[in-house]
C-alpha positions, 0 to 999 in steps of 0.5 A: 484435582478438577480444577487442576485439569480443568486448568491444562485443558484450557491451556492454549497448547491443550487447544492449538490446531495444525493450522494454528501452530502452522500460521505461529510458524509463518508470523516466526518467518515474517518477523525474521524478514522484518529483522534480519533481511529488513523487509519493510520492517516498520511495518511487516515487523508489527504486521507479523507480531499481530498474526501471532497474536491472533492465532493464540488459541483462546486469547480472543484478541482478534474474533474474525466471527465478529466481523462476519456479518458487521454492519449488514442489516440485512443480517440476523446476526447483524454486528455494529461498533457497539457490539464489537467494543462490547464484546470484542477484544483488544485488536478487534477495537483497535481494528475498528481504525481499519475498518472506519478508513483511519488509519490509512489516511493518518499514514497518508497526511505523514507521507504528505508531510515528508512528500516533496512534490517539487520534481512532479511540479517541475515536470507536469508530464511525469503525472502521466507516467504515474498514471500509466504504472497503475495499469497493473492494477486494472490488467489484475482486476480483470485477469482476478474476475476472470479467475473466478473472484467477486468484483469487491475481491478482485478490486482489492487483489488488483490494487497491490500493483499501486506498490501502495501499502496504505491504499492496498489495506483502505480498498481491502477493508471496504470491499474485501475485509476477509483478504485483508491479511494476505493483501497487505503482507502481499503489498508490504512484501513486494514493496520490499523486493523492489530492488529485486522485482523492477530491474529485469523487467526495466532491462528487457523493456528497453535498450541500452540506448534508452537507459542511457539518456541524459535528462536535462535539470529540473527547473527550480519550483517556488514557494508559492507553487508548492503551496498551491499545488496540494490545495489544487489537487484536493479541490479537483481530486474531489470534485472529481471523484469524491471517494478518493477524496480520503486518502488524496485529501489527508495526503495533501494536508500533510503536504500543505503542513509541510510547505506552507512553513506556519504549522512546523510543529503539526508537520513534524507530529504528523512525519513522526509521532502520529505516524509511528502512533498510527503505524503501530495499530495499523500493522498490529490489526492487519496482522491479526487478520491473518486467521488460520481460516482466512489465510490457509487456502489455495485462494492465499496463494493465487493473490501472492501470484496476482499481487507480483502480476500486477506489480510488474504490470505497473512497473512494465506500464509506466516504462512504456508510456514513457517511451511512447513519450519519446516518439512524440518529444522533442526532449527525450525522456528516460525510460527508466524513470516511467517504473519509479511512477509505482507508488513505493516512494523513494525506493522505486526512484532510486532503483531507476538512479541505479539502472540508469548509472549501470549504462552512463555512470554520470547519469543522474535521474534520482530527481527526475524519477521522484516526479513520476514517484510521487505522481504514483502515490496520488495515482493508486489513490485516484485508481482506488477511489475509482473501484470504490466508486465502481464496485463499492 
């Protein structure tokens, strides 16, 4: 009979808290928006199926606790990566890839390799306008410290306006681990409303006028171009400023894969087993992030309400700068394309496309858009190294 108790009392109905049950109910409805609305659902789908995992009372997949003090020496209950593969559980091993920076660079080299940098190369000026989108990022950084968040929190809260998942779960683990979850489903989640979020900040931005200007055809961009360009940017992009290397190193291999024409067989793993591998573990150990104790607090909502701050700041600086282009230009630029220099590619870029047909429906600026595009993916790269290179 005692063994019969002690067998329900260990039960995890037995053991789930309110908190628990109510973090279960949010992992129900984040699966619901990846399925049924498709928010994101590559990701955001293994994203919520690890909070659930990890908020099972007793199935130790994920022990935030181990975390706590991993890799500070300074410690007495200082943790290292054999500790943890010791001791820890299946997502707290497969969350040492998050924790070491591997798996936003693997997903990184598959963007590179499915990135065509042509419309940036024919349109050097778009890099500008990439640079300009992630204003959000540091406008959010100082409105976070001035709420009351350390430097590390706020860095990592401020670049969710890059619109850059990958760079938004690199940053956060080396400088704020413990706001990983909310960060990434804050990015994921925004990504996703882009068709929503980045129209009526376009509209009230500029007139109908500037929505309705034509942009001439991008010049053709050689072979030669193409290859060249991942290898400049690496070379300088790290001399530069070498904690960005990572991300913008892995990003331009893929892409070097991708161009150069001799290694097809690496290009496709990387655009599609590795990234479907990688993807996986990624959003299952985010996910498992999302405690009850870490997720469940006011501190919660105030970087959802900072994360769409920033990412209207981004989008709002690059439509500027690009009318600011226009007063010095002879060649006028469409407004319109400086919001697509958020890092959500090709969404971003396809929601200028449609703002611009709604004024001139032959206007054609999916192209033009791409430039600033993926300039924004390099862009939150470099802006993340930067904080890393200020704060970590």
């Amino acid at each position: 009979m005692s063994d019969i108790i002690e067998f329900f009392n260990q039960m995890g109905f037995m053991n789930l808290t309110w908190q628990q049950g109510l973090m279960i109910l949010i992992s129900f409805f984040l699966l619901y928006l990846a399925i049924k609305k498709q928010y994101e659902p590559l990701l955001l789908l293994p994203i919520a199926f690890g909070m659930l995992l990890a908020n099972f009372p007793g199935a130790n997949m994920y022990n935030s606790e181990l975390w706590t003090n991993f890799l500070d020496e300074s410690s007495p209950a200082y943790l290292s990566y054999g500790v943890i593969m010791r001791e820890g559980g299946l997502l707290d091993i497969l969350y040492i890839g998050v924790k070491a920076g591997i798996y936003p660079c693997l997903i990184f080299m598959g963007v590179g390799a499915m990135t065509d940098f042509g419309p940036l190369i024919a349109n050097p000026k778009s890099l500008l306008l990439g640079a300009a989108a992630q204003l959000g990022i540091f406008l959010t950084f100082l409105g976070a410290n001035a709420l009351g968040f350390t430097e590390a929190e706020s860095a990592s809260i401020g670049i969710i306006g890059g619109a850059d998942g990958p760079t938004s779960i690199f940053l956060a683990s080396k400088l704020a681990p413990h706001l990983l979850g909310p960060i990434a489903i804050a990015a994921y989640s925004y990504m996703a409303l882009v068709p929503v979020i980045q129209p009526p900040i376009m509209r009230a931005l500029t007139t109908k006028k500037e929505r309705a200007i034509k942009m001439s055809q991008l010049r053709p961009v050689s072979k030669t171009e193409k290859i060249i360009f991942p290898i400049a940017i690496t070379t300088i992009v790290a001399l530069m400023l070498p904690d960005a290397a990572p991300l913008v190193g892995f990003l331009m291999l893929g892409n070097l894969a991708n161009e150069c024409g001799v290694v097809d067989r690496l290009s496709k793993t990387m655009q599609n087993e590795l990234m479907n591998i990688v993807v996986i573990f990624l959003g299952l150990t985010v996910g498992a992030t999302a405690t009850a104790e870490s997720f469940l607090n006011i501190r919660t909502l105030m970087i959802l309400a900072m994360g769409i701050i920033a990412f209207g700041g981004g989008t709002a600086g690059g439509v500027l700068l690009a009318k600011l282009m226009n007063l010095f230009s002879k060649e006028k630029v469409n407004p319109l394309i400086g919001s697509a220099g958020v890092s959500a590619v090709p969404m971003a870029a396809r929601v200028s496309q449609q703002v611009g047909q709604e004024e001139n429906p032959s206007n054609f600026l999916l192209m033009h858009a791409m430039g600033p595009n993926v300039a924004g993916v390099i862009g939150s790269a470099v802006a993340a190294g930067i904080l890393l290179a200020m704060i970590g």
